[in-house]
LOKOLVO-393625 format. One record per residue (C-alpha): residue number from 0; x negated, y negated, z; residue in one letter. Coordinates in steps of 0.2 Angstrom, whole numbers, plus 5000, padded with zeros to 4 digits. Layout:
N
<rec i="NUM" px="X" py="Y" pz="Z" aa="a"/>
...
//
This chain:
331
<rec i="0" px="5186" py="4505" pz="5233" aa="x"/>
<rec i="1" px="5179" py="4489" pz="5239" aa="x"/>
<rec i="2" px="5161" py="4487" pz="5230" aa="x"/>
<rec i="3" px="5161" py="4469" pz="5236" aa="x"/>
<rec i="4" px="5147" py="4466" pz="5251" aa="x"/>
<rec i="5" px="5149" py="4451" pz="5264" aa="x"/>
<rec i="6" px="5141" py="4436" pz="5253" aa="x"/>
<rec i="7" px="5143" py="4444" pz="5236" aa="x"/>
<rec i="8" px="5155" py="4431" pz="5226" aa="x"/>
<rec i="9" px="5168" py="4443" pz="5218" aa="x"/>
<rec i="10" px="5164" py="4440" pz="5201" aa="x"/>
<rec i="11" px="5148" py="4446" pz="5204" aa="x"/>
<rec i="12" px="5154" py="4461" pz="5211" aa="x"/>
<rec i="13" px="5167" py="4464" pz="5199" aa="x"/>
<rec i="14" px="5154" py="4461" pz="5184" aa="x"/>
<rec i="15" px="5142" py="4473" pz="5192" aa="x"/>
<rec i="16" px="5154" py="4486" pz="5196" aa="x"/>
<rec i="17" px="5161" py="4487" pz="5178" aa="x"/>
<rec i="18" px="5142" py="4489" pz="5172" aa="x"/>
<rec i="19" px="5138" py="4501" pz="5185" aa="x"/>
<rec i="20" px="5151" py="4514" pz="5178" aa="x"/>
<rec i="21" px="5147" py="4513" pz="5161" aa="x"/>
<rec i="22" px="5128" py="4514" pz="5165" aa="x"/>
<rec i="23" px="5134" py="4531" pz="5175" aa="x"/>
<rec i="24" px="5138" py="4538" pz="5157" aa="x"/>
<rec i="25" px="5120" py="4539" pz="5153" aa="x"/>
<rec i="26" px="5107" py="4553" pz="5157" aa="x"/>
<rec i="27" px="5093" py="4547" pz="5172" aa="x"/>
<rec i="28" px="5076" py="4540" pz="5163" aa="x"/>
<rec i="29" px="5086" py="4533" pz="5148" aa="x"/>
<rec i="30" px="5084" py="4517" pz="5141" aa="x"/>
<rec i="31" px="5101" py="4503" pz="5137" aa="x"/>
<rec i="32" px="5098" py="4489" pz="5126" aa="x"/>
<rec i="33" px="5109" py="4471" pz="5132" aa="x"/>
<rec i="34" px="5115" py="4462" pz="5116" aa="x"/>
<rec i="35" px="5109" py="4445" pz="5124" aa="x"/>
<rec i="36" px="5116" py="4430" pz="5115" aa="x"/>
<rec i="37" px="5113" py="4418" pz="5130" aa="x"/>
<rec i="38" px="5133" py="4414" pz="5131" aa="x"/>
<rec i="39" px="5141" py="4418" pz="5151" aa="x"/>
<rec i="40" px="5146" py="4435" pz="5144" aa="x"/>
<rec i="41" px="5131" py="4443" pz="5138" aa="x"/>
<rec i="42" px="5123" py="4433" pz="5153" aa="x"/>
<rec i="43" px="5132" py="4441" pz="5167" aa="x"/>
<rec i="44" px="5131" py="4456" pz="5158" aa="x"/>
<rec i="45" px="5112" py="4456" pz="5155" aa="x"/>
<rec i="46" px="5112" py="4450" pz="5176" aa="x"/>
<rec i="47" px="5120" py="4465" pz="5182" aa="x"/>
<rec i="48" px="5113" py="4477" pz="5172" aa="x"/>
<rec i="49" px="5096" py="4471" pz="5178" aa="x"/>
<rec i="50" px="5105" py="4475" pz="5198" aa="x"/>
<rec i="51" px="5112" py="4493" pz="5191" aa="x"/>
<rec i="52" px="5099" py="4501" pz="5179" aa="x"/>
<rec i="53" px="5086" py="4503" pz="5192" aa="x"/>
<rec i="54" px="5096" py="4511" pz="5204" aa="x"/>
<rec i="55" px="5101" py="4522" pz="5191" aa="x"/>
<rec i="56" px="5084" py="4528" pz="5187" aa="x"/>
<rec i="57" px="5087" py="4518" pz="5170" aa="x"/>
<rec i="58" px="5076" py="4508" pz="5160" aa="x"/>
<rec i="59" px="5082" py="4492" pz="5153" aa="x"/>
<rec i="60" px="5077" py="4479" pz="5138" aa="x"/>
<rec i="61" px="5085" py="4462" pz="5131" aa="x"/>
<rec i="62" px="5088" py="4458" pz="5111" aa="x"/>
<rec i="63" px="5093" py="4443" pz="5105" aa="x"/>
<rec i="64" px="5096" py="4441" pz="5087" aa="x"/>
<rec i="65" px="5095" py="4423" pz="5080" aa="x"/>
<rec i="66" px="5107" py="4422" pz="5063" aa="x"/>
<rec i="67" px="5097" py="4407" pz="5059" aa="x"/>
<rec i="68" px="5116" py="4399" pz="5054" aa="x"/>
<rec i="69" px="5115" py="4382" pz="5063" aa="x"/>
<rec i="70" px="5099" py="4370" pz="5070" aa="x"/>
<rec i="71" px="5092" py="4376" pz="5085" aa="x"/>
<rec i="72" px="5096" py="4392" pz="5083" aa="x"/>
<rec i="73" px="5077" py="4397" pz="5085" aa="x"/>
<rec i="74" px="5074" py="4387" pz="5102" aa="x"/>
<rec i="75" px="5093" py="4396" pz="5108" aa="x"/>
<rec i="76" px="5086" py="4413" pz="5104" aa="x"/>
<rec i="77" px="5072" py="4409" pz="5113" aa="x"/>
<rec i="78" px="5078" py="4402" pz="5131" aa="x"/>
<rec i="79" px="5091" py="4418" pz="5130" aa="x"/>
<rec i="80" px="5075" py="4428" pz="5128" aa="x"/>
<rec i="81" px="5065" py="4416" pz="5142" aa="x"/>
<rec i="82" px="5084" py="4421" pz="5152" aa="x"/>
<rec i="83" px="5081" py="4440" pz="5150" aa="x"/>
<rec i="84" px="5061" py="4440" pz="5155" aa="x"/>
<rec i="85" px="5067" py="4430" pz="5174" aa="x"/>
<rec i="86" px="5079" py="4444" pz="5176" aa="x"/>
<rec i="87" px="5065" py="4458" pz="5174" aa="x"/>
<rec i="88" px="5069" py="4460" pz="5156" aa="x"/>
<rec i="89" px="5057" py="4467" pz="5142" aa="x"/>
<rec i="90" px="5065" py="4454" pz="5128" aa="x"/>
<rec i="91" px="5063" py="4452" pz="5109" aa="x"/>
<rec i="92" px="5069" py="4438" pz="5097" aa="x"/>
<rec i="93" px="5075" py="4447" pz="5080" aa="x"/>
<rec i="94" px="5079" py="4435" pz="5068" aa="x"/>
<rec i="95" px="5090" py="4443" pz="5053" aa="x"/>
<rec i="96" px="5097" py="4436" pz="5035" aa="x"/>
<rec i="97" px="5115" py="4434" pz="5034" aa="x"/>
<rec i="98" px="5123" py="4440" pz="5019" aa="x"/>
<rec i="99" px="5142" py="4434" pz="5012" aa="x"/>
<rec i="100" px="5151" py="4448" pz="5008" aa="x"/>
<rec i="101" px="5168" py="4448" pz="5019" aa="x"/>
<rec i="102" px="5163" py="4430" pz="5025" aa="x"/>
<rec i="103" px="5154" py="4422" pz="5036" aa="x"/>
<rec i="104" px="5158" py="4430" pz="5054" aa="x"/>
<rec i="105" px="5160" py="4447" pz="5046" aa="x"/>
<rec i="106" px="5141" py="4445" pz="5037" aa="x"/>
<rec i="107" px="5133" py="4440" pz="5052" aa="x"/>
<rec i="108" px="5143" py="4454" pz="5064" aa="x"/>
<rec i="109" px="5135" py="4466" pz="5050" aa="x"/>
<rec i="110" px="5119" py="4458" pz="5052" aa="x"/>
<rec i="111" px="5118" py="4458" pz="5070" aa="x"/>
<rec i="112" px="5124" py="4477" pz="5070" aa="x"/>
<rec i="113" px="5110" py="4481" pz="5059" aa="x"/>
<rec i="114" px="5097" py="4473" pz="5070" aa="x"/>
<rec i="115" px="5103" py="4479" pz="5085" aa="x"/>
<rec i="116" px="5103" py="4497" pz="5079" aa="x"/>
<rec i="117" px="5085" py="4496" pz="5074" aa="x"/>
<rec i="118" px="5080" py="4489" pz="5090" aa="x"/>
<rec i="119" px="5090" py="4504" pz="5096" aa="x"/>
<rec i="120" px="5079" py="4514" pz="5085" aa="x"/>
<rec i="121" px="5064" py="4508" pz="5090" aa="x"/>
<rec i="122" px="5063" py="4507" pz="5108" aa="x"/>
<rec i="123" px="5073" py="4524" pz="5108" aa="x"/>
<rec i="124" px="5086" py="4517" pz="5117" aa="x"/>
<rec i="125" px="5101" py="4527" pz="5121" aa="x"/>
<rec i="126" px="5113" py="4516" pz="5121" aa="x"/>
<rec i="127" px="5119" py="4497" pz="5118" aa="x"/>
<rec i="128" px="5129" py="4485" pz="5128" aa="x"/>
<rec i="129" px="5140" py="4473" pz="5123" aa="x"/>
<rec i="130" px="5146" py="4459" pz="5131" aa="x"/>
<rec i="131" px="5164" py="4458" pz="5123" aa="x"/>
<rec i="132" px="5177" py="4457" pz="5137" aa="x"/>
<rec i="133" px="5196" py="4456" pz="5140" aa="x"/>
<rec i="134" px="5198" py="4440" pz="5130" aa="x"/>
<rec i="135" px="5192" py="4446" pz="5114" aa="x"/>
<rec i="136" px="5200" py="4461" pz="5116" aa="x"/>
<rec i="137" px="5216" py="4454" pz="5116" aa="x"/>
<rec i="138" px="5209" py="4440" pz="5101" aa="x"/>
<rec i="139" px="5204" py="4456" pz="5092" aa="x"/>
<rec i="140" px="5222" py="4461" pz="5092" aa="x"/>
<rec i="141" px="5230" py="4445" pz="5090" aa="x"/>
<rec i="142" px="5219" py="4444" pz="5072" aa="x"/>
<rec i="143" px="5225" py="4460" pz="5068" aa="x"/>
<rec i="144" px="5245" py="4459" pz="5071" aa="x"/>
<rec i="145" px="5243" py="4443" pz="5062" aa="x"/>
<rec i="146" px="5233" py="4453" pz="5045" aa="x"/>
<rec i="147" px="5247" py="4464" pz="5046" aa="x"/>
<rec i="148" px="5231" py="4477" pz="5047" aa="x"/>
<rec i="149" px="5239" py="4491" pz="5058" aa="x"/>
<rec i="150" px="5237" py="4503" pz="5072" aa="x"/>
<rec i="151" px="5219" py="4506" pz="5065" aa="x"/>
<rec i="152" px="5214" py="4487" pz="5069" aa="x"/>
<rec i="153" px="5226" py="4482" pz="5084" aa="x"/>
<rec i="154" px="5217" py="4497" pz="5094" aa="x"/>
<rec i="155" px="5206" py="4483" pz="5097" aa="x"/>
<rec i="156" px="5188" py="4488" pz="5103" aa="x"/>
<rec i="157" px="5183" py="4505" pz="5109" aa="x"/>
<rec i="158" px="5175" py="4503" pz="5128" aa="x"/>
<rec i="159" px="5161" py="4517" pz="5120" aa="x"/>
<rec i="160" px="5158" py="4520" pz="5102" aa="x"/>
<rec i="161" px="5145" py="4524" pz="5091" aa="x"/>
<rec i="162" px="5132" py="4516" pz="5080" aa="x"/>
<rec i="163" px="5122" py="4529" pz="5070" aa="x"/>
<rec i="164" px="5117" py="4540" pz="5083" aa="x"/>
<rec i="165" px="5115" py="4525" pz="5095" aa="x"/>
<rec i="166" px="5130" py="4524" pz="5109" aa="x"/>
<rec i="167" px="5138" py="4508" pz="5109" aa="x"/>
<rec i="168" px="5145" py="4501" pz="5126" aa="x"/>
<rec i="169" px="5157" py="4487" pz="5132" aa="x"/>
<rec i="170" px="5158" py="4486" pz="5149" aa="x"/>
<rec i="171" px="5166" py="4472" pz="5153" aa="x"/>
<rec i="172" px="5181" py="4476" pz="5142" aa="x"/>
<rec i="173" px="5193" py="4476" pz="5158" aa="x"/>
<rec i="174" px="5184" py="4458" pz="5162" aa="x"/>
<rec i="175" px="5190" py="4442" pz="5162" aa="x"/>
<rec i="176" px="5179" py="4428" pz="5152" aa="x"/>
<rec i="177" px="5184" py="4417" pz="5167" aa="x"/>
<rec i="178" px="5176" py="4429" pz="5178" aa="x"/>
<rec i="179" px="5158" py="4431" pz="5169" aa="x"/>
<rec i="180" px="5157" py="4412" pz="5171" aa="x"/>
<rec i="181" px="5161" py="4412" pz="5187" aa="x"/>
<rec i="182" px="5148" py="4425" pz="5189" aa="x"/>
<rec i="183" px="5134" py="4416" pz="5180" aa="x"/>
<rec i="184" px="5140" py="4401" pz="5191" aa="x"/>
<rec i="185" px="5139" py="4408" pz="5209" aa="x"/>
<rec i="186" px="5120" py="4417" pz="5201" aa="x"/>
<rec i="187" px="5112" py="4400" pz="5195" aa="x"/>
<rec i="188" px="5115" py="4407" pz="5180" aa="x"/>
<rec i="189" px="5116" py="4392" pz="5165" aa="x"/>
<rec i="190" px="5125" py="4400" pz="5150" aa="x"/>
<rec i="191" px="5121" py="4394" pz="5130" aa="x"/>
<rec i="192" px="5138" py="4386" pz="5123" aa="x"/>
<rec i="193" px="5136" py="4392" pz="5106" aa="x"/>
<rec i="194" px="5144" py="4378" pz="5097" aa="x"/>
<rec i="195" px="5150" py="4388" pz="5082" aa="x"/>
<rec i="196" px="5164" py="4396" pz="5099" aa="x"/>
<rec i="197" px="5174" py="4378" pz="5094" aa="x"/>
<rec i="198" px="5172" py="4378" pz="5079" aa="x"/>
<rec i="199" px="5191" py="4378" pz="5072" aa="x"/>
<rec i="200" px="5186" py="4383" pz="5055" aa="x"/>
<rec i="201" px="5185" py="4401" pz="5063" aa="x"/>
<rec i="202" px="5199" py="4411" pz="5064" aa="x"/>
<rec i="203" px="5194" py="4416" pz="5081" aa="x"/>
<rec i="204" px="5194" py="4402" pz="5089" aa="x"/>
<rec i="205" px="5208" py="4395" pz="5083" aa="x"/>
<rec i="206" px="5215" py="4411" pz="5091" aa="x"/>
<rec i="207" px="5205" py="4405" pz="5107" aa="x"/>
<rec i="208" px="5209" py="4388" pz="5107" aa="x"/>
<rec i="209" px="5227" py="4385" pz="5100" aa="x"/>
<rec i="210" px="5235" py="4403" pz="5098" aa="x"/>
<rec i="211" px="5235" py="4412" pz="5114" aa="x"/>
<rec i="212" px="5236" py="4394" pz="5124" aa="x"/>
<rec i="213" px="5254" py="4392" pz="5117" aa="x"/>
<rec i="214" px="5257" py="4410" pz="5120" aa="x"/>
<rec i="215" px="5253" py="4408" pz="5136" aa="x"/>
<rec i="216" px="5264" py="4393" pz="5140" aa="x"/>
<rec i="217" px="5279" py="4397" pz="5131" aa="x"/>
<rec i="218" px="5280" py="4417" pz="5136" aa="x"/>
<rec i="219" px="5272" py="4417" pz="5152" aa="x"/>
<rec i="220" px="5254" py="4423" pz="5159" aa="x"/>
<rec i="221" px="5247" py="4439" pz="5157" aa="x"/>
<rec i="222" px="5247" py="4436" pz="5138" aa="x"/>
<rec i="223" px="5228" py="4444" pz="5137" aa="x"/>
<rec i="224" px="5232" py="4457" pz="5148" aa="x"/>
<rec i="225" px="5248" py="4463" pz="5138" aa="x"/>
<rec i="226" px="5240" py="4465" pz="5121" aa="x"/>
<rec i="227" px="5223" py="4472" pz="5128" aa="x"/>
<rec i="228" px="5234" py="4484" pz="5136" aa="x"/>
<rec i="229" px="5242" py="4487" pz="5119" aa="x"/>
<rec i="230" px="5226" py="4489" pz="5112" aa="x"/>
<rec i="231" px="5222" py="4506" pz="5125" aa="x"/>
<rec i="232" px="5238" py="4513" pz="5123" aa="x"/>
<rec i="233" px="5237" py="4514" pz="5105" aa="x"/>
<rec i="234" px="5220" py="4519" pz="5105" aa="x"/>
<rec i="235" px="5226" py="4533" pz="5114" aa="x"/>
<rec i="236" px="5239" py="4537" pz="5100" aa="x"/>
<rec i="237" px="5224" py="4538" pz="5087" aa="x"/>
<rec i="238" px="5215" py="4550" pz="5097" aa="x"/>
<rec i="239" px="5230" py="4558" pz="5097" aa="x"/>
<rec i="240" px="5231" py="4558" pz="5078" aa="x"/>
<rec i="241" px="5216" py="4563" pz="5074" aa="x"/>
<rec i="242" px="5217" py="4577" pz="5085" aa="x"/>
<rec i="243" px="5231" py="4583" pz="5072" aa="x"/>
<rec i="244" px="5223" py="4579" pz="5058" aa="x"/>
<rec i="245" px="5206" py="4588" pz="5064" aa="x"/>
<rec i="246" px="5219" py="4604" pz="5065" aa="x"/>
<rec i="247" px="5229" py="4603" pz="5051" aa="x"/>
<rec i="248" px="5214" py="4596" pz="5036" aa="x"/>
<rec i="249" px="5206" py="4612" pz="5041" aa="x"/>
<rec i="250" px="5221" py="4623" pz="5030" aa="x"/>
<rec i="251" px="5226" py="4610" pz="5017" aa="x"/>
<rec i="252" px="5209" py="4603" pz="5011" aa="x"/>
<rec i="253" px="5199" py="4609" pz="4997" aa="x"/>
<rec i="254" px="5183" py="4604" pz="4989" aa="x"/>
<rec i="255" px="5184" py="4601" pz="4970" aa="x"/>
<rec i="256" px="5173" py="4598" pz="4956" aa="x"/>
<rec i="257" px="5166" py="4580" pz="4959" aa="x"/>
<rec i="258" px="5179" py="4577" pz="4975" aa="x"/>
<rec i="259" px="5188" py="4586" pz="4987" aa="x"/>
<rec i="260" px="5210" py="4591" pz="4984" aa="x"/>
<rec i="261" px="5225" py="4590" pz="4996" aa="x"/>
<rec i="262" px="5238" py="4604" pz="4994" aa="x"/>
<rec i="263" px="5253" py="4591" pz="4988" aa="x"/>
<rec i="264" px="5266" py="4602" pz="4998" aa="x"/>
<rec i="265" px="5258" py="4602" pz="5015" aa="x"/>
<rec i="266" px="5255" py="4583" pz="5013" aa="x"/>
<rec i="267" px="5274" py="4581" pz="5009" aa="x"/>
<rec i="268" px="5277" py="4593" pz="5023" aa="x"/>
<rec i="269" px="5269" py="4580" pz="5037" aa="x"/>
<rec i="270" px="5279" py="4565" pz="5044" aa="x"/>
<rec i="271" px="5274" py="4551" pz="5036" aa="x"/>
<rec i="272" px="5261" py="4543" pz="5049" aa="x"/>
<rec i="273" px="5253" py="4559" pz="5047" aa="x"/>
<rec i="274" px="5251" py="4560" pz="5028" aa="x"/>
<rec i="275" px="5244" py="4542" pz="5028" aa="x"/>
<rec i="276" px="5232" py="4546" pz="5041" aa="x"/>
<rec i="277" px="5226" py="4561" pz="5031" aa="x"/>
<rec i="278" px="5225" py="4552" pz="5016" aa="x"/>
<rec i="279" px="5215" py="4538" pz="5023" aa="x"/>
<rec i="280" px="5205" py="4552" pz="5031" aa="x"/>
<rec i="281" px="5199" py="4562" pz="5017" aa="x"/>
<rec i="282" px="5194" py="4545" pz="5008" aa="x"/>
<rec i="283" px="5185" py="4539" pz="5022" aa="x"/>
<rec i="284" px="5175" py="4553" pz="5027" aa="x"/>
<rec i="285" px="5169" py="4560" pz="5008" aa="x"/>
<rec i="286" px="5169" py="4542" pz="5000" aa="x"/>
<rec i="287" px="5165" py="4530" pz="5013" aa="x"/>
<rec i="288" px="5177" py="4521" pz="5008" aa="x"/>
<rec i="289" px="5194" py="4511" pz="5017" aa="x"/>
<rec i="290" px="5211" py="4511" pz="5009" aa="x"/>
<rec i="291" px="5224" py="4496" pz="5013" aa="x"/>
<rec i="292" px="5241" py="4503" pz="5016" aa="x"/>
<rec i="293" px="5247" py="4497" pz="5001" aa="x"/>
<rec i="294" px="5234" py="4508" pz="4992" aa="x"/>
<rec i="295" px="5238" py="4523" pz="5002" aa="x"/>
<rec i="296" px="5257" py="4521" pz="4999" aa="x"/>
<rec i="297" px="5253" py="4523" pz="4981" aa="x"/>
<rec i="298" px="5242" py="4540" pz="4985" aa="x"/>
<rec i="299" px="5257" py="4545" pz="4995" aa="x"/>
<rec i="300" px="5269" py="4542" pz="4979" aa="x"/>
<rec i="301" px="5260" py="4557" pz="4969" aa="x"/>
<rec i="302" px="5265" py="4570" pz="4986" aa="x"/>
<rec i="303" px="5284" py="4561" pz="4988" aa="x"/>
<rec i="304" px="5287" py="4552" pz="4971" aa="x"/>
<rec i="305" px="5280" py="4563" pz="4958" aa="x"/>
<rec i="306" px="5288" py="4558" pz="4942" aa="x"/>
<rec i="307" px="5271" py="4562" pz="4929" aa="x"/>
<rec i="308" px="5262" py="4545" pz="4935" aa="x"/>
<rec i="309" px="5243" py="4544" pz="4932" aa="x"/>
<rec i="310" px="5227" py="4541" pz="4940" aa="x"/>
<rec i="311" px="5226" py="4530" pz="4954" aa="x"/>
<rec i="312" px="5210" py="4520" pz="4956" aa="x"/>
<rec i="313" px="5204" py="4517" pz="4972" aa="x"/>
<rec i="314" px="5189" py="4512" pz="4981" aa="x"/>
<rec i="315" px="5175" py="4523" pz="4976" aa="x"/>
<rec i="316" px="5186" py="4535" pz="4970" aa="x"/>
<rec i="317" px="5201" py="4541" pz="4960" aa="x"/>
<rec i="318" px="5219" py="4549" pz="4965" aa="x"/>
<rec i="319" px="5227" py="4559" pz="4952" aa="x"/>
<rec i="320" px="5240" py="4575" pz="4953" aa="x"/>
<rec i="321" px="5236" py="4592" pz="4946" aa="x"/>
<rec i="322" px="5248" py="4605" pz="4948" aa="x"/>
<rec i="323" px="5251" py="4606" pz="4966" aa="x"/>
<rec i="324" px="5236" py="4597" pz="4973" aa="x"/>
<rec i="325" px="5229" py="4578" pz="4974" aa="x"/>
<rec i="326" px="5212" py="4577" pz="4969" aa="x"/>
<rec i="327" px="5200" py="4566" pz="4974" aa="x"/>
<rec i="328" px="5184" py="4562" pz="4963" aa="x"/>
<rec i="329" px="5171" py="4549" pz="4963" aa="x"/>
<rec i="330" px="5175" py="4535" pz="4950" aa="x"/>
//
């Protein structure tokens, strides 16, 4: 179906359509929070959600969270605030502390989170939306095939997820960067350049800049396209998966004392995709913890390489065999 009206610049209309379908998924009268940096993403996002959510019978507020990382980060926060309020927004300014663990992109995506979860909280919000589109989708997955991380990490970005209770949203995951500029532009819309988005210390933008460019020229166009498409399709095979696990934990899993126990034979009896996945599973969910493959490898050993080997320390827990089941305990 055409949503494109005589005058309305496609972009627009594209932007505003994407919205429009994710704001469907929420109940009449509920209120959706914009992440609003002040970049053309969260710009045009912010833009059309203040078009949709009224028609919807939804309620709408802006956040902008100032990291307080570079000079000016205060008077940025506060145009992309100023920004909101001319598009009929309720905006606040949260200004957070970023920590280091994981480095400096990683502490001030925890950060941000955070904030945005309590604001979530506060205004009792139903859900959040985020501005990420196409692009970093398929930057998202490039970072991960190059980490060697997995089908766990080149799934990319869920189009809904979940934040503590809060729903998180991205609806402009199918959207071209190109396009939300081109929608600020044809709204009078002035996006922030956040100058730390060329800054080639970050992995990211090299990615940006450098990596998918080259891919681009060498293989072709439709480089984006190909890996976000990557992304969905094994995001499907994971829902799959853990479909599987969901049925088959349920007959092999056991709490022990201090821990939980995996009967060793039903593990060995899996394919091996499987087993990982379950292993990584029961770590996840009773320690809150993530194993690296190499670490789940070496769980996998005492199921299909049991020669009398010992305890295995792992994140916030221990691996060891007894008998014929693979204990779990808390170190």
């Amino acid at each position: 179906m055409d949503e494109r009206r005589p005058g309305l610049h496609p972009a627009v209309a594209e932007v505003r359509l994407a919205v429009r379908r994710a704001l469907t998924t929420l109940p009449s009268g509920a209120t959706a929070i914009v992440a609003l940096s002040g970049g053309a993403d969260s710009l045009a996002l912010a833009a059309a959600t203040a078009f949709e959510a009224p028609k919807l019978g939804l309620r709408a507020a802006a956040v902008t969270v100032d990291h307080g990382l570079q000079d000016g980060s205060t008077d940025a926060a506060a145009a992309a605030a100023a920004k909101a309020e001319a598009l009929g927004f309720e905006a606040r300014v949260v200004r957070v502390e970023v920590g280091a663990d994981g480095g400096p992109e990683a502490a001030a995506r925890e950060a941000r989170y955070a904030a945005l979860r309590d604001a979530a909280r506060d205004t009792g919000a139903a859900a959040i939306l985020l501005g990420h589109t196409l692009d970093d989708q398929a930057e998202t997955v490039l970072l991960g095939l190059a980490r060697g991380a997995g089908a766990a990490s080149l799934q990319g970005m869920a189009d809904a997820a979940e934040l503590d209770g809060v729903a998180l949203l991205r609806p402009l995951l199918a959207v071209r960067r190109s396009t939300t500029r081109a929608a600020c532009a044809a709204e009078g819309l002035e996006p922030w350049d956040d100058p730390q988005n060329a800054d080639p210390r970050f992995a990211r933008v090299r990615v940006r800049e450098t990596v998918l460019p080259v891919l681009e020229a060498e293989l072709g166009p439709g480089i984006a396209d190909a890996l976000a498409r990557t992304a969905a399709q094994l995001r499907e095979d994971a829902e799959a998966f853990d479909e599987m696990i969901d049925e088959t934990i349920e007959d092999i899993v056991e709490h022990a004392e201090a821990g939980i126990s995996v009967s060793a034979p039903a593990l060995a009896a899996n394919p091996a995709a499987l087993r990982n996945r379950i292993i990584r599973h029961v770590v996840a969910s009773e320690f809150h913890q993530s194993l690296t493959r190499t670490q789940t490898i070496e769980v996998a050993r005492l199921v299909t390489d049991w020669s009398g080997q010992g305890p295995i320390d792992l994140p916030g827990c221990r691996a060891r065999r007894v008998g014929g089941r693979i204990e779990f305990t808390a170190r």
